[in-house]
N, C-alpha and C positions, 0 to 999 in steps of 0.2 A: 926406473923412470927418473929420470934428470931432468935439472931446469932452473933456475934460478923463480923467485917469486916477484912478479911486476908488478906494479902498484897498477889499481884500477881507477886513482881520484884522478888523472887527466882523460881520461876516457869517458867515466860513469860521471864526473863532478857537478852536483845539481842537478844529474834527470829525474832524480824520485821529488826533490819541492817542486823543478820548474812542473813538473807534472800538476802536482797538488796546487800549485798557484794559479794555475791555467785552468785547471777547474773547482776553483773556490774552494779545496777543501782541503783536506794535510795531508801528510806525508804518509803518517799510514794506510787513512783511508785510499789512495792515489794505486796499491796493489790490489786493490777488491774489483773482482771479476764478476760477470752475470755470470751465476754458475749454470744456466738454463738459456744461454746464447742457441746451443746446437738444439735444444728443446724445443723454442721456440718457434723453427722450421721444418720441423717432424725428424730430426736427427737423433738416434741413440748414441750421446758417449757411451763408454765401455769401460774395465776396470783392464787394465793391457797386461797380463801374465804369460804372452808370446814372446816379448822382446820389439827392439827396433823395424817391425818390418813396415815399409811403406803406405804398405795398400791399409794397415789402421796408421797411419800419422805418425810412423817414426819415434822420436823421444821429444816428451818435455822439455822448452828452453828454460836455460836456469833461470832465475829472475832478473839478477845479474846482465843477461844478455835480453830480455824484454827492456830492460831500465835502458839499453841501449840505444833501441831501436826505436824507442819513441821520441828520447833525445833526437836523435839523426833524424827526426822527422821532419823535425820542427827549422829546418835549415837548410838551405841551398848551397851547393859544393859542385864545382866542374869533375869529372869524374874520372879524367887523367891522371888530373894532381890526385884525386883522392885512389885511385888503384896502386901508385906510385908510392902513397905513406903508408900505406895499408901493407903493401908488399915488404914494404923494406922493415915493419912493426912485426910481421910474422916473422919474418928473414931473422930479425933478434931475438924473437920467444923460442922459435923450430931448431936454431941454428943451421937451417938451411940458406942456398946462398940468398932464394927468390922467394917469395911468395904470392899465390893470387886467390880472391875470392871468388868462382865460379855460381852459377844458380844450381847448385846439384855435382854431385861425382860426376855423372853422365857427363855435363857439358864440360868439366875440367878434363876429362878425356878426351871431350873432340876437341876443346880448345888445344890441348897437346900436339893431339895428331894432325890437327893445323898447323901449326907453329913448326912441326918436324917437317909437314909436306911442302910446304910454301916458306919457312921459315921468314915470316913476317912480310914477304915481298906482296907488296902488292895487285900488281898485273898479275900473279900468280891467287892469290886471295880470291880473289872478285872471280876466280872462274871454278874455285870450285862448286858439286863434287865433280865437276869433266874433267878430267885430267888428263885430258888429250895433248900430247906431245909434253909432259912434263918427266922430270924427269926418276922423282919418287914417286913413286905408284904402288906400291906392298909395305904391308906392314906383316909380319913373320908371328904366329902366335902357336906355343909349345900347346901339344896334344893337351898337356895336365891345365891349361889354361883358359881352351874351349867354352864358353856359358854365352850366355843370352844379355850379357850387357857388353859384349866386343861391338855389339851395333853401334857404340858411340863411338867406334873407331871407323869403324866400315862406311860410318854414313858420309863420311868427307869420299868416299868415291875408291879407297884403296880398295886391291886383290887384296884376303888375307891368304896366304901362305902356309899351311901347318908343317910343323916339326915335332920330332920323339926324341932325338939322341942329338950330341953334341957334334957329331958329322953329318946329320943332316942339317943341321945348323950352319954351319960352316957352311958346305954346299948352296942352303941358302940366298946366303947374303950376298946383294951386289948392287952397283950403282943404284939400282931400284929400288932399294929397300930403304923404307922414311923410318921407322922405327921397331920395336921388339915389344910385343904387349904380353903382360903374365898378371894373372888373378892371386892374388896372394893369397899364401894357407900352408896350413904342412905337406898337404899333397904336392906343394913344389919344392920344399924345400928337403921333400925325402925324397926327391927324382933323380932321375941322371941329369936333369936341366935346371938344378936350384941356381937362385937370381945371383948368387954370385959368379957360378961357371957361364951362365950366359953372358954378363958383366964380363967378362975374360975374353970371350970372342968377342962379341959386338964392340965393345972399346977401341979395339984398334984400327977397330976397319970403320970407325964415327959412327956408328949407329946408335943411337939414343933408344933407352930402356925403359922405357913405364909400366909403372907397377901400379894396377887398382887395389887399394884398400880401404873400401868404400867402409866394412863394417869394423875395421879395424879399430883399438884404442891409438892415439898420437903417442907416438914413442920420441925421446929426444936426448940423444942425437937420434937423427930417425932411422931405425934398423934395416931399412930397405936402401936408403942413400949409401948406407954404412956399405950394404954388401954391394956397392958396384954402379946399382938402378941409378942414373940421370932423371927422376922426374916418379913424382909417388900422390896417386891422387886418393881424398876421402873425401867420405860424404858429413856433412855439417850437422845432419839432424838424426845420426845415429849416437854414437859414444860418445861424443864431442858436448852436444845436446846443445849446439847452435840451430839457427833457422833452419826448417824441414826444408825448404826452398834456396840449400847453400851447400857450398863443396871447398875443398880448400886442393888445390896444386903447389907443392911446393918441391925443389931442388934447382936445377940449374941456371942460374940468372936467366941468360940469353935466349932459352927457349919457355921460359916462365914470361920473360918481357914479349915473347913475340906471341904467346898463346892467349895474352889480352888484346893484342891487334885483331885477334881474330872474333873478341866477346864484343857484346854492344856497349855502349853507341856506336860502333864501328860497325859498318854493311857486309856482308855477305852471310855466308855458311852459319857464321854462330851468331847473328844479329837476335836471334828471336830465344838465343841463351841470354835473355838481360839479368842482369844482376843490380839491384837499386842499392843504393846508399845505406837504406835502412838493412838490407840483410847483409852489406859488407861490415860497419858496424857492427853489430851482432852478432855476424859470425869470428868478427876479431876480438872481442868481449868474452865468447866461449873459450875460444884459445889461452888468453888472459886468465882466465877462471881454471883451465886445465892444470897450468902448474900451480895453481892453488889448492885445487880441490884433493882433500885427503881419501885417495883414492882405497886405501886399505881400511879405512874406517865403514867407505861405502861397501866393499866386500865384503865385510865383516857385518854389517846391516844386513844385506840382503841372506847370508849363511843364515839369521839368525832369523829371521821371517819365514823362510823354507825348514827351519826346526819349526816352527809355532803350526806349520799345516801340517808338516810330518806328524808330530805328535799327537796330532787331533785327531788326523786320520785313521793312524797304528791300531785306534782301540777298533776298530773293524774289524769282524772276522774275516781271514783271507787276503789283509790287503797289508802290502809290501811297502816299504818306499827304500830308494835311494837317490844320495846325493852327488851328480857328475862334474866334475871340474871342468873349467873352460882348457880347450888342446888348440894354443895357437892364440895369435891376438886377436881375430875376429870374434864379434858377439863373446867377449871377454865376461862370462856370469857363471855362473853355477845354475844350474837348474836342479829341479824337484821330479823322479818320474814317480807315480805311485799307480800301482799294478794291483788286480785283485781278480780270484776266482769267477769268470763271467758269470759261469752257470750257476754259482751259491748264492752271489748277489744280485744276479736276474737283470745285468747291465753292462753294457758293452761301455769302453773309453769314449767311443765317436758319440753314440747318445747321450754321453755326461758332458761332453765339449759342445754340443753341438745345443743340448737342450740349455747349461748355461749362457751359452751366446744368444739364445733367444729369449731369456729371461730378463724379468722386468728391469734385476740389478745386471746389467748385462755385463758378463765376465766373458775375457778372450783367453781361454787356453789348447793348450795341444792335445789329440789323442794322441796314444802312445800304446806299444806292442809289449809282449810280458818275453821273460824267457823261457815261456812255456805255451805251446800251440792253446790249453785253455785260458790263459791270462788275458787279459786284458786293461786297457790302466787311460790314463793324460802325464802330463807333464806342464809343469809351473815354471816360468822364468822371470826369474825377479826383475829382471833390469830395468823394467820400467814402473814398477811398482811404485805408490806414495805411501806413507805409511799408514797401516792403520788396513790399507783392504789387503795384506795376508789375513787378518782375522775373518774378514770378509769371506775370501773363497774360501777358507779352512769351513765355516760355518754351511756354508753351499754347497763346498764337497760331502759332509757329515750327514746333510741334510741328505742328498741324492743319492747317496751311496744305502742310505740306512730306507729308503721309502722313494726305489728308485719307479721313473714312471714306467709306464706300460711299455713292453717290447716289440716292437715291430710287427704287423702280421708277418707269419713264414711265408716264403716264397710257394706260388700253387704252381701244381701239375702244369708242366706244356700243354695245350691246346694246339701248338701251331706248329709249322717245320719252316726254320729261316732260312733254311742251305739256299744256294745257289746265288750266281752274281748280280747285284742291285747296280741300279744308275739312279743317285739321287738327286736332287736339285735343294738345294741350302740357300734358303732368304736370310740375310745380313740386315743389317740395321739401317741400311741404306746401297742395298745393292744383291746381286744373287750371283750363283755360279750352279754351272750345272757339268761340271768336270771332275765331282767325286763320285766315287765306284768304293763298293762294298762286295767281297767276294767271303763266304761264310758257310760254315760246315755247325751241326748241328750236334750233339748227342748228348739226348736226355735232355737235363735243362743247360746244357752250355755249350756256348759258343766260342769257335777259334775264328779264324780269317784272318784276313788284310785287307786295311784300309788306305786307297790312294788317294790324295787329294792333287790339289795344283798341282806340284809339285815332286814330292816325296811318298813314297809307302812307308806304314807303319805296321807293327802288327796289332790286329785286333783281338780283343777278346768280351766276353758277356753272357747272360743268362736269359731264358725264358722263365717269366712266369704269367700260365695263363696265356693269352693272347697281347701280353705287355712282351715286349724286348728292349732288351740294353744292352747296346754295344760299346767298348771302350778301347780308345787308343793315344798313345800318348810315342809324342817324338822326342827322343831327348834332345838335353843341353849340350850336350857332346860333340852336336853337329854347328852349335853356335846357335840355336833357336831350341824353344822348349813348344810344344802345342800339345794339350789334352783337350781332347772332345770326348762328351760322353752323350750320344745318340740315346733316347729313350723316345719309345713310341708303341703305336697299338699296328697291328698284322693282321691285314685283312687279304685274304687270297693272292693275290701278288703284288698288292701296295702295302704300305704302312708309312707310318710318319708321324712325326709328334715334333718333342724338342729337342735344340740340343743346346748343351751347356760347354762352353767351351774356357770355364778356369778365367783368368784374369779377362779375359776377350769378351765377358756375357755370354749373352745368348741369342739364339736364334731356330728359325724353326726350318723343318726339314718335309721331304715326301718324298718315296723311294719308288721305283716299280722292279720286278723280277724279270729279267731279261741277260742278255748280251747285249 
């Protein structure tokens, strides 16, 4: 990791007194937080041993970058000139040519794919996503690349296009094609398509390359620029530990300057991507902080927090642990897996994760699989850990493991036979559909099928117990969309219906009848 060390006294200078002056008190007092903010609303913080993931809040801002954003509160700035110093402040820390602050990875992406489709024009701008008579319309994305956040690409209105090999690549590309989008990870860069041979074709034929690195660490020079990529976007409130509400775009000027044409204040497609002054601050505070912060001291922290739980744990009979290296720059930590004989200690992984996250000291971790059909275990990930709660879980785990609760009842005998094809109807949160079909074979207590919805089949699968059924079906990310629904409901002669749970989407309820 390279980078020179920036001074942060013209940036941070006086926002920790002008704080404390503005509210009568000092300097130090001016960091103290209501630590019962989210309590006060009937919210449970959590102690985070999953990592950066969105749906709990991403990472901690350093302080550093809080002391920012309260500065930049307190003043008014036009927001041209301010995207414009901000860019050109990254462009020196990144060594990239450009830089921009985004509300999010997401929108640094569509602002990308703006910038490549309309390239800043106007009349072109204002009409997306119709892209009727224009004359980039495709964006090209490698099989190994496929997930469920290319929707920040797709939503400006492009066909996305898939490729496997470097001659379907080729083949590909033509007047049409606005840009090349690839998910960064080792999966690309152990393919036939890693960003440097796609860089090799697309170059010459001007096709501009973005690369999502949302959970990436900031590399500088940045390793994506390095192999080829024109333009490399991350998210602000993962690794970075700037505002959960910020994203950084940075490499090639001209399409970096045209991918703020398309963010707000400025109308169209990205208008309602706003990004305020307080999280451009903030998120260039973070950046500022990145080539400062001694990053091998903090891996070196977190190693030794994931000993203090191992160690505690070990004295358990049956239970394992080991420690996996980060492969790749994304979610750059080490993690904790600790595994243990189910049946000796009468508890499954998902009950020890699931029953800490309901607890009063609420801890978020992972279950985890053994390598052994009776293991079972969780997994710890430091990254977002504050000091002081690995003693916590270590305590929690010791605690569950040694006087764990009660096990599930076992699943009861069928009662019922689910075979044959269902027409369901699924009430939504504000709306219904009655165009899903459930087609389902029974034996014993399990179930296979297929499940259609709008759109796509999937395969299904589930259990009977009793007169309860559960069916499950999950679409991968492969396709460029992920959806898991899990049907659970009671089976009464040829209806049944209950709820259904469908993963990030909520829930909603369902009623089925047996028919054609």
């Amino acid at each position: 990791m390279a980078g020179g060390v920036l001074s942060l006294g013209p940036l941070l200078g006086g926002a920790t007194e002008a704080l404390a002056q503005s509210t009568g008190g000092t300097a130090a007092a001016a960091g103290k937080t209501d630590k019962d903010i989210y309590g006060r609303i009937g919210v449970r913080p959590m102690i985070n041993g999953r990592g950066t993931y969105t749906v709990i809040s991403g990472s901690l801002m350093l302080p550093e970058v809080r002391e920012a954003i309260d500065a930049a509160a307190r003043q008014f700035v036009q927001l041209d000139e301010l995207a414009e110093a901000v860019g050109k402040r990254l462009a020196k820390i990144t060594k990239a040519e450009h830089g921009l602050v985004a509300s999010g990875c997401h929108a640094a992406l569509t602002h990308a794919t703006t910038a490549c489709v309309s390239g800043g024009n106007p009349d072109l701008h204002v009409r997306l996503p119709d892209l009727t008579g224009f004359e980039k319309t495709e964006v090209i994305i490698p099989a190994h690349s496929r997930n469920v956040y290319e929707n920040a690409v797709s939503a400006v209105g492009v066909k996305v296009v898939e490729v496997s090999t470097p001659d379907e690549l080729k083949a590909a590309i033509g007047p049409q094609t606005a840009l090349i989008y690839i998910m960064a990870g080792p999966r690309v860069e152990k393919s036939e398509l890693p960003t440097d041979v796609i860089a090799s074709i697309a170059g010459p034929k001007g096709v501009p390359v973005l690369v999502d690195a949302a959970a990436e660490i900031l590399t500088i020079p940045n390793v994506h620029l390095e192999r080829g990529a024109d333009l490399v976007a991350y998210s602000g409130g993962k690794a970075i530990r700037g505002p959960q509400s910020a994203g950084l775009l940075l490499g090639r000027e001209d399409l970096v300057r045209a991918a703020w044409v398309s963010s707000a204040p400025h109308h169209g497609i990205g208008r309602g991507y706003k990004v305020g002054k307080e999280e451009a601050m903030g998120m260039l505070a973070a950046v500022e902080m990145w080539v400062q912060r001694d990053h091998d001291a903090e891996f070196a922290r977190w190693e030794s927090w994931l000993k203090t739980i191992s160690r505690r744990v070990s004295a358990i009979g049956s239970v394992k642990t080991e420690v996996s290296q980060p492969e790749g720059l994304s979610n750059r930590t080490p993690s904790l897996t600790i595994t243990w004989n189910e049946k000796k200690l009468g508890v499954s992984g998902k009950t020890v994760a699931d029953t800490l996250y309901e607890a009063k000291q609420r801890i978020a971790i992972n279950a985890a699989g053994g390598d052994e059909p009776e293991r079972s275990g969780v997994s710890v990930t430091p990254y977002m850990l504050q000091p002081g709660e690995e003693k916590i879980i270590a305590d929690a785990l010791v605690r569950i493991l040694t006087d764990p609760p009660a096990p599930p009842a076992p699943p009861r005998p069928p009662s019922v036979d689910v075979s044959g094809k269902w027409t369901l109807e699924i009430q939504y949160l504000a709306g219904s559909s009655t165009a899903h079909r459930l087609e389902l074979a029974q034996d014993g207590p399990e179930i296979t099928g297929t499940h259609t919805g709008e759109y796509v089949s999937r395969k299904a699968t589930g259990s009977v117990s009793g007169k309860t059924v559960t069916v499950r079906s999950t679409l991968s990310e492969s396709s460029g969309d992920a959806l898991d629904f899990t049907f659970t409901g009671t089976l009464r002669g040829d209806s049944m219906g209950g709820e259904l749970n469908m993963g990030e989407y909520l829930k909603a309820t369902w009623q089925a009848r047996r028919g054609s």
